[in-house]
C-alpha positions, 0 to 999 in steps of 0.5 A: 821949895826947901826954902819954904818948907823951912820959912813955915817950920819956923814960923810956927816954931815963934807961933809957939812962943805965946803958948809958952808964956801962957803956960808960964801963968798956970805955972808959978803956983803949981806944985811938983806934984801937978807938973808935967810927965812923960804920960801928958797930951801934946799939942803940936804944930808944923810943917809937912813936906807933901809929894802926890803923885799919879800912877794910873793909867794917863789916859784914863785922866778926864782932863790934860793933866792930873792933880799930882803936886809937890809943895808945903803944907801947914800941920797941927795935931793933938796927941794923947797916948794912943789917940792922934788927931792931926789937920794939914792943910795947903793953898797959895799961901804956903806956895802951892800954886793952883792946889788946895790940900786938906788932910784930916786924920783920927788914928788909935795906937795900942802897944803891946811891949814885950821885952824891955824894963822902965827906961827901954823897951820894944813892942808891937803897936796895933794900929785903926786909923781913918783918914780924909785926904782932898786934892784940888785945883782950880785948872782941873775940873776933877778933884780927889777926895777920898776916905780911908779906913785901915789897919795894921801893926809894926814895930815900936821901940821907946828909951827914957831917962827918967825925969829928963827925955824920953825918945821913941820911935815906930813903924807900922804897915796898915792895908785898908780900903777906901771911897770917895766922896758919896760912896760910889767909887771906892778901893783899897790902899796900902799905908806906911807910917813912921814916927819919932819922937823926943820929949824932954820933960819939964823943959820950960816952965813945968812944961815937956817940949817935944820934937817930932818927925813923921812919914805918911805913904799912902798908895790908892788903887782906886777902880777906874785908875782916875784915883790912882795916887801915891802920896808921901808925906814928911812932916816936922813939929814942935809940941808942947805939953797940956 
C-alpha cells in the first residue's frame, strides 16, 4: 500500500516536469511585471491516500460484504483564490482491487482576517463546498454514489516572506446534507477538511511551485444505514502556477 502510494506521488512529480518547460517557453520574454505572485491560480496534481470505511449496521447490507477500501487514488485539482475544483480517481491501475472510486469536488472559500499585517495573519475562513463521491465494485451488486452540499467555517493562519514563500494552513468543520443518485435516498454528513500549503514564488522559470498536503473526513448518516460510510482522505501534491 506505502509503496504505491508513493510510486503514483512520484510519478506525477516527473508527469510535471514537461509543464515546467513549457512554462519555460512564455517565460524568456516576459517582463517582471507579468511574472508570477502570490495571488496566481495553481495547477495541482497528486496522490491521495483513501480509507472508506462502513458503519452502519452489517445487516442492513443487501449483500456479503460492504464497499469499504483502502487504497491509492490519482488527484488533480485547480486552484484560484477561494475557488477549488479538485478530481480523484482510483481503479486497478492504482491497485485497488475490485474498486472504482471517483470523487469530484467544487468548493468556495472566503477568509475574513482579523488579526495580523502583510507577512502574518489569522482569520476565519467561511466555507460552500459540493461534493460527488462514487464507490464501486465489480463483486457488489450495490454501489455508493452520493452528492453532498455543506457548509462551514474554521481557522485559517497564513505567514509570507515576501517575494520568496508564503506558507498557510486551514481547518474548517462543515455539516450539510446529502443524496443519492435520482434523489430518493438522502441524509446528512459531517465534514472536516484541513489544508496546507507552501508556495515559493518564482521557483523555476517565473514560475511559483507549490507544495500541499490535504485531509477530507466525511461522515455519511444516510437513512436506511446501507449508506453509512466514513471516509478520510489524505492527499499529497505539487502545483504549479498559471
Amino acid at each position: 500500500m506505502n509503496k504505491a502510494f508513493f510510486k503514483i506521488f512520484f510519478l506525477f512529480f516527473f508527469l510535471l516536469a514537461p509543464v515546467f518547460s513549457f512554462a519555460q517557453m512564455f517565460s524568456v520574454n516576459e517582463g517582471a511585471n507579468q511574472r508570477s505572485n502570490q495571488f496566481s491560480p495553481y495547477l495541482r496534481a497528486g496522490v491521495q491516500l483513501v480509507d472508506f470505511q462502513y458503519t452502519g449496521d452489517p445487516s442492513e447490507l443487501s449483500g456479503t460484504s460492504s464497499l469499504a477500501f483502502t487504497g491509492a487514488a490519482a488527484q488533480i485539482a485547480y486552484e484560484s483564490g477561494g475557488l477549488n475544483l479538485i478530481l480523484a480517481l482510483g481503479n486497478n491501475l492504482t491497485q485497488l482491487d475490485n474498486r472504482r472510486y471517483f470523487n469530484l469536488n467544487l468548493n468556495f472559500t472566503n477568509p475574513f482576517y482579523f488579526l495580523g499585517n502583510e507577512n502574518f495573519s489569522a482569520g476565519i475562513p467561511v466555507k460552500l463546498e459540493t461534493k460527488l463521491t462514487s464507490v464501486r465494485s465489480d463483486v457488489i451488486s450495490e454501489g455508493f454514489s452520493q452528492t453532498n452540499l455543506s457548509a462551514g467555517a474554521g481557522l485559517i493562519v497564513r505567514a509570507e516572506v515576501p517575494q520568496k514563500f508564503g506558507i498557510s494552513t486551514q481547518l474548517i468543520p462543515s455539516i450539510g446534507f446529502s443524496t443519492a443518485s435520482g434523489g430518493f435516498i438522502g441524509g446528512n454528513v459531517f465534514s472536516l477538511s484541513g489544508k496546507a500549503r507552501i508556495n515559493f514564488y518564482e521557483l523555476i522559470f517565473g514560475k511559483n511551485i507549490s507544495l500541499g498536503y490535504d485531509y477530507n473526513f466525511d461522515s455519511y448518516n444516510i437513512d436506511g444505514e446501507e449508506y453509512d460510510y466514513d471516509f478520510a482522505g489524505h492527499s499529497l501534491t505539487i502545483g504549479i502556477s498559471l
